[in-house]
Structure formats: C-alpha cells, structure tokens
C-alpha positions in Angstrom: -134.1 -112.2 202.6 -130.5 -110.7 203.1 -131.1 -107.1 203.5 -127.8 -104.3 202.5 -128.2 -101.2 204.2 -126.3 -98.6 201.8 -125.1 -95.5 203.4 -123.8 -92.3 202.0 -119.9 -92.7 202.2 -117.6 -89.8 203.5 -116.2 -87.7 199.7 -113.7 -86.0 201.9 -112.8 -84.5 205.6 -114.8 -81.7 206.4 -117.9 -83.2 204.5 -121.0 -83.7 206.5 -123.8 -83.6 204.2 -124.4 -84.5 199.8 -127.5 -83.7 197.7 -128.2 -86.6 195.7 -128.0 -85.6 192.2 -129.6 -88.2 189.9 -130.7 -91.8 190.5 -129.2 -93.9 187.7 -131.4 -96.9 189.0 -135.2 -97.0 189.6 -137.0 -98.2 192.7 -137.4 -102.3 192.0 -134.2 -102.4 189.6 -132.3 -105.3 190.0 -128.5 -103.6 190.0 -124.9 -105.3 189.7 -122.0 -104.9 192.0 -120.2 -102.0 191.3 -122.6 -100.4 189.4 -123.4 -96.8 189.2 -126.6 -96.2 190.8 -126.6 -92.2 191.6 -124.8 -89.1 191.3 -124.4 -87.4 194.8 -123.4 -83.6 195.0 -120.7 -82.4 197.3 -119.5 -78.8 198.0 -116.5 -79.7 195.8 -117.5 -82.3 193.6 -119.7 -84.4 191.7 -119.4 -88.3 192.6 -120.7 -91.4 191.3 -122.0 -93.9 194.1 -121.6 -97.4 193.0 -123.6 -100.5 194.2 -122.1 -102.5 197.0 -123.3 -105.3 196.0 -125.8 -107.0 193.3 -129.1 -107.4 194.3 -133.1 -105.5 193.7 -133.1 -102.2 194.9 -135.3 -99.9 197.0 -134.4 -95.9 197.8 -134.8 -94.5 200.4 -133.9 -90.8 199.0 -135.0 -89.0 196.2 -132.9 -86.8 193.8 -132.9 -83.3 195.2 -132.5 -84.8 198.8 -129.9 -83.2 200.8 -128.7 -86.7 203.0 -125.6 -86.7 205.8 -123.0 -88.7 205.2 -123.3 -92.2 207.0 -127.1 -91.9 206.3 -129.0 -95.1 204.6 -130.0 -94.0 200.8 -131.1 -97.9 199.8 -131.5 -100.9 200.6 -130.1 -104.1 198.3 -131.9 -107.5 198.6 -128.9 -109.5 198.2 -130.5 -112.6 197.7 -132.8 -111.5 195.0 -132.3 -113.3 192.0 -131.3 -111.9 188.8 -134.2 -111.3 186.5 -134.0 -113.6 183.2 -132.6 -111.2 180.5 -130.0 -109.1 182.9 -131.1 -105.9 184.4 -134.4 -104.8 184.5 -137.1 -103.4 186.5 -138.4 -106.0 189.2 -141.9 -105.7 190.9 -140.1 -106.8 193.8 -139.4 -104.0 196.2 -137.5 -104.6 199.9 -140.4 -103.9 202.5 -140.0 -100.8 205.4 -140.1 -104.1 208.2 -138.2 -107.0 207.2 -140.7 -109.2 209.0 -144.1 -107.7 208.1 -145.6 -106.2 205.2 -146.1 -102.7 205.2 -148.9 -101.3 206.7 -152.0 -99.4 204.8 -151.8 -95.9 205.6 -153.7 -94.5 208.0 -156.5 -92.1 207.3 -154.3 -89.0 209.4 -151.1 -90.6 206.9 -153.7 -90.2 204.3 -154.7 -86.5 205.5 -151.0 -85.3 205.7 -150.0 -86.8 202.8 -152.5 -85.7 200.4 -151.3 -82.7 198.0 -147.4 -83.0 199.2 -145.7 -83.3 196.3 -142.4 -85.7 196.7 -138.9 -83.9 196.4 -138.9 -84.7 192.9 -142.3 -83.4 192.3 -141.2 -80.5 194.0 -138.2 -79.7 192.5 -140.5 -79.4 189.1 -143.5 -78.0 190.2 -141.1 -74.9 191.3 -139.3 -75.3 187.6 -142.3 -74.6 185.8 -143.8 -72.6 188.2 -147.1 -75.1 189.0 -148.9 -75.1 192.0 -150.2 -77.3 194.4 -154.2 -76.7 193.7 -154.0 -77.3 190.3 -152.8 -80.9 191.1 -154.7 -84.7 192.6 -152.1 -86.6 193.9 -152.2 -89.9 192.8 -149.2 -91.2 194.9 -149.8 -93.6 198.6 -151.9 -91.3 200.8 -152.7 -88.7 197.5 -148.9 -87.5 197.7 -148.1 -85.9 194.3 -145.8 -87.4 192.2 -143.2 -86.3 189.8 -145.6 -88.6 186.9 -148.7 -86.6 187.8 -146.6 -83.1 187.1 -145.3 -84.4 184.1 -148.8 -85.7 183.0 -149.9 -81.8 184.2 -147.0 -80.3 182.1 -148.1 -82.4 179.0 -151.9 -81.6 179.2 -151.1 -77.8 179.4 -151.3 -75.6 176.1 -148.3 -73.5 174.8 -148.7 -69.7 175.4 -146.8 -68.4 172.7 -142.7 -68.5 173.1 -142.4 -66.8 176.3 -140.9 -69.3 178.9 -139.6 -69.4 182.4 -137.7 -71.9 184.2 -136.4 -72.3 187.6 -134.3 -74.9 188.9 -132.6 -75.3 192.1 -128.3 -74.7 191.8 -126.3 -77.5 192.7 -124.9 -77.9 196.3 -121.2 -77.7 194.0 -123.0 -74.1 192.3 -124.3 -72.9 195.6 -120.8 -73.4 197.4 -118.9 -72.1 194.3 -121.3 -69.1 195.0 -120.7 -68.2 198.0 -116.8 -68.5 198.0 -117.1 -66.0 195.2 -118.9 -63.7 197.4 -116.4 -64.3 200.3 -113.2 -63.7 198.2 -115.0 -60.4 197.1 -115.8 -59.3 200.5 -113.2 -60.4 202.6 -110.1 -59.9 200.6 -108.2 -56.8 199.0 -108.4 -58.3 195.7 -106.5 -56.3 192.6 -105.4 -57.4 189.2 -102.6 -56.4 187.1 -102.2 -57.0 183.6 -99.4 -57.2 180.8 -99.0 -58.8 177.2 -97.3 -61.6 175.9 -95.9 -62.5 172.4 -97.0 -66.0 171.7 -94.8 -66.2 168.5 -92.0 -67.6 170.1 -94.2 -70.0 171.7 -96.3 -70.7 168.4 -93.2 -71.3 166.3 -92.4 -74.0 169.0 -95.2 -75.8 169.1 -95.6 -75.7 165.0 -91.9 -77.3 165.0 -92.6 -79.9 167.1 -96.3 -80.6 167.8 -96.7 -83.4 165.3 -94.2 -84.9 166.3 -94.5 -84.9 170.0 -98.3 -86.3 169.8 -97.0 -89.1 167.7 -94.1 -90.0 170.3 -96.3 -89.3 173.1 -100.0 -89.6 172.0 -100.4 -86.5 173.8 -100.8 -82.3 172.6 -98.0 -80.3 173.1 -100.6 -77.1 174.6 -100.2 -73.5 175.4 -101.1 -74.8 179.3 -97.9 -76.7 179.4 -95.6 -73.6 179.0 -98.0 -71.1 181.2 -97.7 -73.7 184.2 -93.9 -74.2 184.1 -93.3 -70.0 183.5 -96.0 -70.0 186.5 -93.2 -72.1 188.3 -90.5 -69.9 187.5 -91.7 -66.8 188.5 -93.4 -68.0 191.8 -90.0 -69.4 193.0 -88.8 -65.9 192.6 -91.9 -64.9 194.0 -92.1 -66.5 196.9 -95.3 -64.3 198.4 -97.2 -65.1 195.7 -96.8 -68.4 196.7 -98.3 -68.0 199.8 -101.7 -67.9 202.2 -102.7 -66.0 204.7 -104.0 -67.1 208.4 -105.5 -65.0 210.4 -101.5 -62.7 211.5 -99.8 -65.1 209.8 -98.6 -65.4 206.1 -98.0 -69.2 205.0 -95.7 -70.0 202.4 -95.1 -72.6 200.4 -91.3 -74.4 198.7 -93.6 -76.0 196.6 -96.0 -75.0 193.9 -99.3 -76.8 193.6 -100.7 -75.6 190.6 -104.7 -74.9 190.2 -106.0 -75.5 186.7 -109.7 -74.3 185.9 -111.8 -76.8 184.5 -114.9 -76.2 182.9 -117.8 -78.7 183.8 -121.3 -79.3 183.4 -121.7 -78.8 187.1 -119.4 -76.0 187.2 -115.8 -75.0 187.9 -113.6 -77.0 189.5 -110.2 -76.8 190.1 -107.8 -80.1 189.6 -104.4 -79.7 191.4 -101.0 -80.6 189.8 -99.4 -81.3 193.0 -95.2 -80.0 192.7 -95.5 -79.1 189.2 -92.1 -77.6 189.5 -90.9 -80.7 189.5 -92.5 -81.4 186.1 -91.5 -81.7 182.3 -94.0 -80.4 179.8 -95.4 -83.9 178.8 -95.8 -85.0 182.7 -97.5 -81.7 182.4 -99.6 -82.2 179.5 -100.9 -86.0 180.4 -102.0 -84.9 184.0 -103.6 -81.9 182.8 -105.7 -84.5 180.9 -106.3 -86.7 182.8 -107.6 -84.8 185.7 -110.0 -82.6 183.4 -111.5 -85.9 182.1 -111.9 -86.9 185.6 -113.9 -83.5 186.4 -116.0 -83.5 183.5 -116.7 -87.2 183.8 -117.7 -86.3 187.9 -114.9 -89.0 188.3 -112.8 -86.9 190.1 -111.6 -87.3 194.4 -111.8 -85.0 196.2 -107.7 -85.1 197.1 -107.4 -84.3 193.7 -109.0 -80.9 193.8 -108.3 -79.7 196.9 -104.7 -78.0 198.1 -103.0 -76.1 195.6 -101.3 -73.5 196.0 -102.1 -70.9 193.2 -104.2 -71.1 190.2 -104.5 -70.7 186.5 -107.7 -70.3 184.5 -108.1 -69.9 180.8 -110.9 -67.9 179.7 -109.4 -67.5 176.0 -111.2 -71.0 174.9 -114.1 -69.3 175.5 -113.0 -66.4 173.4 -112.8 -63.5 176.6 -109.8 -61.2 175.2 -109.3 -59.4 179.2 -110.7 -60.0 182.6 -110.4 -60.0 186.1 -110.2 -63.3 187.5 -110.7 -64.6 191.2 -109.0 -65.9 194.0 -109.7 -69.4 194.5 -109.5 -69.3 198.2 -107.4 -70.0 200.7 -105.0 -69.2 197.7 -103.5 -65.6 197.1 -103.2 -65.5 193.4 -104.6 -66.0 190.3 -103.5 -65.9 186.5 -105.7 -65.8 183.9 -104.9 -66.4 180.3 -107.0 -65.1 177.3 -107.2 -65.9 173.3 -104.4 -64.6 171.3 -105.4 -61.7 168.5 -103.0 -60.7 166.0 -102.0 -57.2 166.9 -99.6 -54.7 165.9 -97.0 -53.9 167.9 -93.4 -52.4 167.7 -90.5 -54.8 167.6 -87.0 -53.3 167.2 -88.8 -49.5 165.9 -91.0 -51.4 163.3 -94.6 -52.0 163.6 -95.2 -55.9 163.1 -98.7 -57.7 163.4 -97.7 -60.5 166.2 -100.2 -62.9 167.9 -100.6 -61.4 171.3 -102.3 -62.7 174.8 -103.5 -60.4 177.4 -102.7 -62.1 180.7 -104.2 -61.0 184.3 -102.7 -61.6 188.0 -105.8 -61.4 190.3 -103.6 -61.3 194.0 -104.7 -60.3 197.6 -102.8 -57.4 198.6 -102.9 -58.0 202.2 -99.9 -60.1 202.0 -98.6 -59.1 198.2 -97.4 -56.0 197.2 -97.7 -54.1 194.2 -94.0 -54.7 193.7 -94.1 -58.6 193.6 -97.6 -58.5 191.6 -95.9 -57.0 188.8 -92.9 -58.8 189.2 -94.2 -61.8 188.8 -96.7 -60.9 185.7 -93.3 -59.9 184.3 -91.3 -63.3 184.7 -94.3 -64.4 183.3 -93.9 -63.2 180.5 -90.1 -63.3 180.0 -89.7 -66.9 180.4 -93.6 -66.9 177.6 -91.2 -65.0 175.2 -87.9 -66.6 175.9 -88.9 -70.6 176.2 -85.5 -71.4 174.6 -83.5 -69.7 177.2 -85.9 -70.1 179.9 -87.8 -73.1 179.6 -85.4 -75.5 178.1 -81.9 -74.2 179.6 -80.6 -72.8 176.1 -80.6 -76.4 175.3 -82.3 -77.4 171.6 -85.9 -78.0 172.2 -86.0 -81.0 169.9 -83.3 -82.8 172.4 -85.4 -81.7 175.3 -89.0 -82.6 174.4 -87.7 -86.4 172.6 -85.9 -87.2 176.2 -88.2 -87.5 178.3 
C-alpha cells in the first residue's frame, strides 16, 4: 500500500489557517489526479483543492473544520486500483496504522464518544435548532452523525410555515465582517456625492457596442469608462491614491483599481493591477475574466489583494444612492448606482436625461474635503466629456477598432 499524505497548501502569505468548505469526494471514493475534491475557505477567498494524485480516498477533516495550513486533510491510496466503471465509491478505506487494522474502540472511547455529534452533525443540529437528547448516535462509539440528523429532520412534522435557520458564516463572511466593523471604527470615513449625465456615454456605447463585441467578442460596459475617468482623476489626485501607516501617508504612481464582485460567498475584490496603463477593451476582458474567476472560487489570492482604490457598482442591484466602504488599507471608494431618467436643466431648458448618482467614500485623515470633491468632479468631467477626455478628441470609432 503506497500511502499520500495530503496537506492543506499555503492560499497566500499571511494565511495560517482555512475552514474546509465542502467535500466534493466521499470517504472511500476512488478520485483522479487533479481532481477537485473540496472547497477550503480562506479570509480572502474561496479555493478549490485538487487531488495530488489518483488513488481511493480517506478524510481526515470534515466540512466545517477549521484546519492550519500544512495540516493532513486525506490520505490517497495510490496503489488502489481504479474501480471497473470509473469513479465511484470503494469499500476500501486507508486504515489509521498502515501496518495494523484499526482497533475496536474502547468502552471509555465508547463513553466519550456517545451523543457527540461530528462537525457536520453539528453544524446542522445548530441549523435547525435540534438538540443532542433528542438524538442515538449511531456512528463508531454512538457518535451522531450527520445521516441520523437528517433521518431526525425527515421524521419531524411541519409546524405550520414559521421557520428558522441558522448557519455558521463563512471564514471569507466572518473576515469581511470584521473589516467592515474596523473601517467604521477606526477611520474618519465621509462620502461626497455628485451626478453624472450618462447620455454622452450612452450615445457611445449605442454607436459602437455592436460592433465592438463582434470585433472583440467582448461588451463595451459602463465599468470600462468609470475605471479609466477613475485613472484620470486620481493622477490629479494624487492623495486619493494613497494609504495611510501609522504617521506616514503612502502614495502610490500607479493605480491598482478594485472592482467589487458579487459572489455566492460574498464580496470580493479583483485587482486590475496599472489600469492606467489600459485601453477600454484590456479593460473590459480582465474585468471578465477576473469576476468569472471569483464567482467560480477560481480566483488567487494575488489576484485580489493590493489595489490601490476601489469601485463598486450597487446600480445592478437597482440602489439609486449610498454610502459605500473603504476597502481597507485603501483610502477611497467610488460607488456607482443605476441610471434614472431625470429632468434636469441643460443650457436654461429642462430636459429628461439619464442620470447616475455617484459616491466617493474617503478617509479624511489623509484626504481633504478639497481633493474629495475634486476628484468626484473629474470624475464626472471626463463621464460627460469621453470624446475630449477619454479618447484625446480623437474619433472614437478610430480609437476603439485600433486596438
């Protein structure tokens, strides 16, 4: 028997400890190389762990364990053959003692164990609210299992549609948590806010949007334009560009741009590392691809860690004003919302014009009011004047095609 000790691998520096998320694989499965056999939670991300090898599998973790990195998780019996018919589950299970069968437990193993559920177990029992009394373990030593709550759950009669659930928050939620709480509390957080017209912007992208995913076989987005005016305006704003270290401000001749992504696991924060050195399609296609990354828990750690400043995008969700933020270390955020027609005055005529709120959440230890504004205002200068601003007063079409 050739035994593979698998071991929790490091996600990043500064990362001692993952919870392990799901098992893809159960106890006995015979798994292929490079095959995803869990989903581990970091403080920054979700990860797939894939197997180091083919062989029949035993854990040595459950999902909802909390497990250091460099600590064993399973054990692959690399000599195992592979089951008739591909993957499957295998009675065959690597024992604790490579030279002796397990032992029967004794009867203090027996005492201890009996009416401890497993973390699994656990994890629902406090879900649904069950307790321990009203369950016989039928696991080694009368541990409860996670079959004999769901065997509970199913025996139990509905009482009418009033439900409660509990369920423990992700290590990625918990540490999204508390940096929220630590931004509130140990910065001088304000926002200011202005208004853009999007028609300039609008008109653009209906000229040319067709035409630039059929070049391209890529959208021509609102997130495009916001980053590169974003650019703009925080090379004229150089503090909003910046971090601050204990009596020191850091700043930065580079901007590596933040964009919010909405997961199943939370927010998370892909970087588009110098994005002033972008064009809108470079733009565009990493925007893409790093969201798909996030969503798909496919995502390095590198990848979301660094930037500089941040933009988020609550309009997709429909929010017409907030207050978003900081994403900490960083000192600014903008936030974008959805775009309502609204009338407005334009040259001493009220027109109806497709209008965005848009929000700069700074720290005002190192920004002042002065720059805040400032840069909400370039902002929305270079939003309202793309022509002059974001393509040089050059024609957009001979921009956009030339890249």
């Amino acid at each position: 028997m050739s035994i593979l000790e698998m071991k929790v691998p490091s996600p990043g520096e500064s990362i001692s400890e993952v919870e392990i998320a799901e098992w893809m694989v159960e106890d006995g499965d015979y798994v292929e190389k490079d095959q995803t056999i869990a989903e581990v939670d970091s403080d920054k991300a979700t990860l797939e762990l894939p197997a180091e090898q083919s062989g029949i599998i035993t854990l040595k973790a459950e999902a909802g364990d909390v497990v250091e990195v460099g600590q064993v998780v399973c054990l692959i019996d690399t000599a195992a053959d592979k089951p008739e018919g591909g993957v499957s589950k295998s009675k065959h299970k690597v024992k604790e003692s490579l030279s002796e069968p397990s032992p029967s437990p004794s009867r203090e193993e027996k005492t201890y164990a009996a009416g401890h559920p497993s973390v699994a177990a656990k994890k629902m029992m406090d879900e649904n609210n069950v307790q321990v009394e009203h369950i016989d373990g039928s696991g080694k030593g009368g541990r409860i299992t996670k079959q004999d709550i769901l065997q509970l759950l199913a025996s139990l009669p509905e009482e009418g549609n009033r439900k409660s659930a509990i369920r423990k928050l992700s290590m990625l939620r918990r540490k999204i948590a508390s940096r929220l709480v630590s931004v509130k509390n140990e910065t001088a957080m304000l926002t200011t806010f202005n208004e853009v017209d999007m028609k300039p912007i609008m008109d653009l992208r209906a000229k040319h949007k067709d035409a630039f995913k059929e070049k391209y076989g890529i959208g021509l987005g609102f997130m495009s334009f916001f980053t590169k005016a974003c650019t703009i305006a925080l090379d004229e704003f150089p503090s909003v560009n910046s971090m601050i270290d204990g009596d020191h401000m850091i700043s930065y001749n580079f901007a590596d741009i933040g964009i919010a992504v909405s997961t199943e696991k939370g927010l998370m924060v892909p970087v588009l590392r110098n994005a002033e050195e972008m064009n809108l399609l470079e733009i565009e296609s990493t925007i893409k691809d790093l969201a798909i990354k996030a969503r798909d828990g496919k995502i390095a750690i590198e990848e979301i860690t660094g930037g500089t400043f941040t933009i988020t995008n609550g309009g997709v969700f429909g929010s017409m004003l907030s207050t978003p933020i900081i994403n900490p270390p960083q000192s600014a955020i903008l936030g974008m919302h959805n775009i309502v027609q609204r009338p407005v005055a334009i040259d001493g005529k009220v027109e109806i014009r497709p209008i965005m709120y848009i929000a700069l959440s700074y720290d005002h230890r190192i920004i002042d009011g002065k720059d805040s504004v400032g840069f909400l205002v370039k902002v929305k200068e270079v939003l309202e004047n793309p022509k002059e601003l974001v393509f040089d007063s050059k024609d957009p079409k001979d921009v956009l095609f030339k890249y």
